[in-house]
Backbone as CSV, one residue per row, in Angstrom:
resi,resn,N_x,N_y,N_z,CA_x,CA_y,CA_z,C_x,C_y,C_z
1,UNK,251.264,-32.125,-21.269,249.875,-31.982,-20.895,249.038,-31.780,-22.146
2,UNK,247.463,-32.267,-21.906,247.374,-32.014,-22.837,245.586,-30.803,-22.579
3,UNK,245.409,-30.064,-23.449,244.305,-29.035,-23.520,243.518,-28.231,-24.805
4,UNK,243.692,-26.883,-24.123,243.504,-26.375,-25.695,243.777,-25.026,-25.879
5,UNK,244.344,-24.349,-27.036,244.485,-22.997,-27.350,243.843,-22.515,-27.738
6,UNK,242.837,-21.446,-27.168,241.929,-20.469,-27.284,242.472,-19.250,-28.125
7,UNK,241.678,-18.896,-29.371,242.067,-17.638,-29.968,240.485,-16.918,-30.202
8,UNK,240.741,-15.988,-29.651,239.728,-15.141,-29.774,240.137,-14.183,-30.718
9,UNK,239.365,-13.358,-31.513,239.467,-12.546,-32.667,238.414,-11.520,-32.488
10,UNK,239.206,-9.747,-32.195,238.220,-8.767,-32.270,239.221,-7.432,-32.925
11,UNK,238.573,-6.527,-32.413,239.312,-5.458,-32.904,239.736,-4.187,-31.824
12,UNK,240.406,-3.318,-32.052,241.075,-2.331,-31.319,239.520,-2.015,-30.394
13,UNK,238.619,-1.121,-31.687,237.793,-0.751,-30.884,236.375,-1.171,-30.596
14,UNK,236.064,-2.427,-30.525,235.090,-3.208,-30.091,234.927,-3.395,-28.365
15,UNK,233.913,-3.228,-27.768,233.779,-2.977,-26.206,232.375,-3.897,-26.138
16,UNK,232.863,-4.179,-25.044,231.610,-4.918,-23.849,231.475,-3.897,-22.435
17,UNK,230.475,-3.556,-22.144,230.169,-3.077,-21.190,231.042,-1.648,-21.025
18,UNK,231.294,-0.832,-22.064,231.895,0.222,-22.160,233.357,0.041,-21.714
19,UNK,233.828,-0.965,-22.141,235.254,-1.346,-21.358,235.751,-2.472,-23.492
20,UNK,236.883,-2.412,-23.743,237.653,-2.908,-24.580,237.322,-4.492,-24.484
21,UNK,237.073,-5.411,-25.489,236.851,-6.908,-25.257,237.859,-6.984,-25.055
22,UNK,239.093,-6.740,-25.283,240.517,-8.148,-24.855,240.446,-7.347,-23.305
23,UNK,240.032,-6.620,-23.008,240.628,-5.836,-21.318,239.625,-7.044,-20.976
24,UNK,238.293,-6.995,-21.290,237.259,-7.555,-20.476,237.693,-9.075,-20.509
25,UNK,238.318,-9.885,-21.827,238.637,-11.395,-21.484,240.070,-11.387,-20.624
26,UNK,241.228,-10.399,-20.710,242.149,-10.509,-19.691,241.678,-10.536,-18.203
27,UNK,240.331,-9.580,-17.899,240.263,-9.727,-16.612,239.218,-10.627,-16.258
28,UNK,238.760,-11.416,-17.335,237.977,-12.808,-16.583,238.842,-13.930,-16.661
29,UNK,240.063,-13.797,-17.569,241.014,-14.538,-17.250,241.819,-14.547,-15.902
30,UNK,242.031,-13.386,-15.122,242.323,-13.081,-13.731,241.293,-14.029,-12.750
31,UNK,240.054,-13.096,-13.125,238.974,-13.894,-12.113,239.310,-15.157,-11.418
32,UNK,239.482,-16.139,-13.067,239.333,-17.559,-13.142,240.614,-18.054,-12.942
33,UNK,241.469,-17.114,-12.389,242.698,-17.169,-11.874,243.747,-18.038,-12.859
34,UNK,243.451,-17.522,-14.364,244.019,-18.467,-15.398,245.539,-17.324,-15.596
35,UNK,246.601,-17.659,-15.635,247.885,-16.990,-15.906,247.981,-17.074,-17.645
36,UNK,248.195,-16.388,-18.535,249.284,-16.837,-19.825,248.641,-16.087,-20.760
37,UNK,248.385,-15.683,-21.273,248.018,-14.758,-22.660,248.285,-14.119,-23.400
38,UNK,248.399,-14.312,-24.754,249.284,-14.099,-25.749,248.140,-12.874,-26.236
39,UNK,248.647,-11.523,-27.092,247.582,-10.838,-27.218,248.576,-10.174,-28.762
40,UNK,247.812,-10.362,-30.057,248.832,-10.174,-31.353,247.834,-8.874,-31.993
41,UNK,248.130,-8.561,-32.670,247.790,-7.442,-33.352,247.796,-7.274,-34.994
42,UNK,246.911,-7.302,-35.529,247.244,-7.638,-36.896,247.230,-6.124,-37.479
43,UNK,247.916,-6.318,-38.622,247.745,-5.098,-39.399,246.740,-5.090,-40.521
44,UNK,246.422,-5.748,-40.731,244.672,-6.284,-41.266,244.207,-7.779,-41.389
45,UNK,242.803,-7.815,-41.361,241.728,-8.436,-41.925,240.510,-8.352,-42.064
46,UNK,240.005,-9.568,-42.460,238.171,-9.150,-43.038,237.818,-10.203,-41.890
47,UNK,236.498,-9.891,-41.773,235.741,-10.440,-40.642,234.957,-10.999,-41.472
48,UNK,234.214,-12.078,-40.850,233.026,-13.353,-41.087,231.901,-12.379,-42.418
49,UNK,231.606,-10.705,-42.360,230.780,-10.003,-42.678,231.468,-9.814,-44.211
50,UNK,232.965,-9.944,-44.046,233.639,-9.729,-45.173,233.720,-8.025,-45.105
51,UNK,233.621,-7.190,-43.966,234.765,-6.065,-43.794,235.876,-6.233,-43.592
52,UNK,236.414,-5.143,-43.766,238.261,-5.064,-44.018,238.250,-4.325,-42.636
53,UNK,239.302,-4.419,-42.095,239.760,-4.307,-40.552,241.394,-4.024,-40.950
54,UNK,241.284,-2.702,-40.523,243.114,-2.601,-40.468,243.435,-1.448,-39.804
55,UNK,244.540,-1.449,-39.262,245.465,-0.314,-38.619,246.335,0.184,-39.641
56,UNK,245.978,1.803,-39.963,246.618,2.661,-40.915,247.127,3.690,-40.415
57,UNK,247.565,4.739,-41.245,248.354,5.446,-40.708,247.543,6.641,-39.876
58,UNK,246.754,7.084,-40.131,245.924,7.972,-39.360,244.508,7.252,-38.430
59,UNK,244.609,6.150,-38.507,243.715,5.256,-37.569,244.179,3.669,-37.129
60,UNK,244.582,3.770,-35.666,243.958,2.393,-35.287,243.480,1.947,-34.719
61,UNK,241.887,2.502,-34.580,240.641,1.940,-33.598,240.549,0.977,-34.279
62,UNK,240.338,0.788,-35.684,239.665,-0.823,-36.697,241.109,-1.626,-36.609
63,UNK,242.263,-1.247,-35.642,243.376,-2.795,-35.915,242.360,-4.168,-35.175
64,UNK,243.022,-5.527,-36.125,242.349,-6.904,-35.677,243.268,-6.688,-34.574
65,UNK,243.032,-7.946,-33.459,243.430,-8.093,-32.422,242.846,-9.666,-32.357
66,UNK,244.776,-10.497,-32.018,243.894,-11.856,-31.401,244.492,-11.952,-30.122
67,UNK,243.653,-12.620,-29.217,244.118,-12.830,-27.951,244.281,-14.697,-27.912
68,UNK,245.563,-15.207,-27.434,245.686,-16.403,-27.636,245.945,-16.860,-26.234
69,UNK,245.269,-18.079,-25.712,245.563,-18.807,-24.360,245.581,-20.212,-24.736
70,UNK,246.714,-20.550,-24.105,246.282,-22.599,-23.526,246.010,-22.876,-21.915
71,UNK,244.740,-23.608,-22.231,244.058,-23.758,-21.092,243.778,-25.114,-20.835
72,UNK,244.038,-26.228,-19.599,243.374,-27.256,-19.423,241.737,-27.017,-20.110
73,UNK,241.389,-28.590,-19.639,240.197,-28.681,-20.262,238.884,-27.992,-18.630
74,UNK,239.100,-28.085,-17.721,238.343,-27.525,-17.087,239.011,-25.765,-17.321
75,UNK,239.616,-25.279,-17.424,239.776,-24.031,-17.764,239.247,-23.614,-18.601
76,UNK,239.207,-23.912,-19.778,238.565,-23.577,-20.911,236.827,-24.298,-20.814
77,UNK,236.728,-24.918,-20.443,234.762,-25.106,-20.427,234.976,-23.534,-18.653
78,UNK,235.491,-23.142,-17.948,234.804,-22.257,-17.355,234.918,-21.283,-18.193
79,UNK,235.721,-20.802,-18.896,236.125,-19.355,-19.693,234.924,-19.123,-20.423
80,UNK,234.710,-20.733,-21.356,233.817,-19.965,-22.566,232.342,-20.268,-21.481
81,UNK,231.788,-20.657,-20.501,230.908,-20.857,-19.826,230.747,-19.078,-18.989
82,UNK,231.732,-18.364,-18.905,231.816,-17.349,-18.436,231.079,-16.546,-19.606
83,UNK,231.939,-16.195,-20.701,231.464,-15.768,-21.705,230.223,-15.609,-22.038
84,UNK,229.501,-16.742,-22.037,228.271,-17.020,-22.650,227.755,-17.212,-21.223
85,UNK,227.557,-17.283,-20.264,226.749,-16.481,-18.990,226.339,-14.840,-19.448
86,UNK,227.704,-14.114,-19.528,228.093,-12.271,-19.993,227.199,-12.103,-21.083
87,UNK,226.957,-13.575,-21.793,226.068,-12.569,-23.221,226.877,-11.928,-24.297
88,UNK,228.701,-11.794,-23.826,229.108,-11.511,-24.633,229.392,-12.347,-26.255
89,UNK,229.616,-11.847,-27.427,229.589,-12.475,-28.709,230.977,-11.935,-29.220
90,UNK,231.607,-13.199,-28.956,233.174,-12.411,-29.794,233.382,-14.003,-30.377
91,UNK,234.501,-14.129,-31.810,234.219,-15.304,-32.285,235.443,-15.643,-31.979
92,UNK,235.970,-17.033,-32.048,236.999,-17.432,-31.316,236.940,-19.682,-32.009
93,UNK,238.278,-19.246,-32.010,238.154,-21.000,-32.222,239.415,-21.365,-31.209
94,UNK,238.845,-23.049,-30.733,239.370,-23.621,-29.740,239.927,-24.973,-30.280
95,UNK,241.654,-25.042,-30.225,241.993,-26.311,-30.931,242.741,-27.320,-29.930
96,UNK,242.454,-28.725,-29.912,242.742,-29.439,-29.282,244.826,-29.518,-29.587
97,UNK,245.393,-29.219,-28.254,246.669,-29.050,-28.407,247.593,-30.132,-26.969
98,UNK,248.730,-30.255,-27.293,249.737,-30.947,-26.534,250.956,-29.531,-26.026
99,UNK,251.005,-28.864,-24.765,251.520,-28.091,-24.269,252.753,-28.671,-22.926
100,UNK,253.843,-28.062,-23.062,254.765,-27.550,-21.502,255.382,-27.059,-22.248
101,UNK,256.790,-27.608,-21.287,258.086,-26.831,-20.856,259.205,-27.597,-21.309
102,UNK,260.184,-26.885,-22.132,261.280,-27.792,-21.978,262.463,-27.462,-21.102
103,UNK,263.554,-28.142,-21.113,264.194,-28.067,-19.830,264.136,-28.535,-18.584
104,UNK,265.152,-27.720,-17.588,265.068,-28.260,-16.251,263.854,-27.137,-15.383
């Protein structure tokens, strides 16, 4: 099949609506009744602003966080159409990919 893998990029403690962004895109991923999400955790980086973002030893509200999905192509125009309805601003790149299963 073919679609695309969504990576969104935020941090531990970044919130929408007093609720965590990856909680808030896992559960519009529910909504939209999309299954699969990969959710990684970095131990640092710098953002677009060129801050440093990292999980240390006495803090990890500033760990990066990416959340990764493959989504058909109507899946992904509702997700980021959801998004940007919400007003929410989280940055994210979307790459054209070839996805399944191997096996029986």
């Amino acid at each position: 099949m073919n679609g695309f893998l969504i990576t969104f990029f935020t941090e531990t403690n970044a919130s929408y609506n007093n609720k965590p962004i990856q909680d808030w895109i896992i559960e519009s991923l529910a909504k939209l009744q999309i299954t699969g999400v990969t959710i990684i955790r970095g131990q640092e980086g710098i953002d677009h602003l060129g801050k440093v973002h990292s999980a240390n030893f006495f803090e990890l509200a500033d760990q990066p966080i990416q959340l990764q999905v493959v989504l058909n192509k109507a899946q992904s125009e509702s997700l980021i159409n959801l998004i940007n309805k919400q007003g929410l601003k989280v940055f994210y790149v979307k790459t054209a990919v070839e996805f399944g299963t191997t096996g029986n």
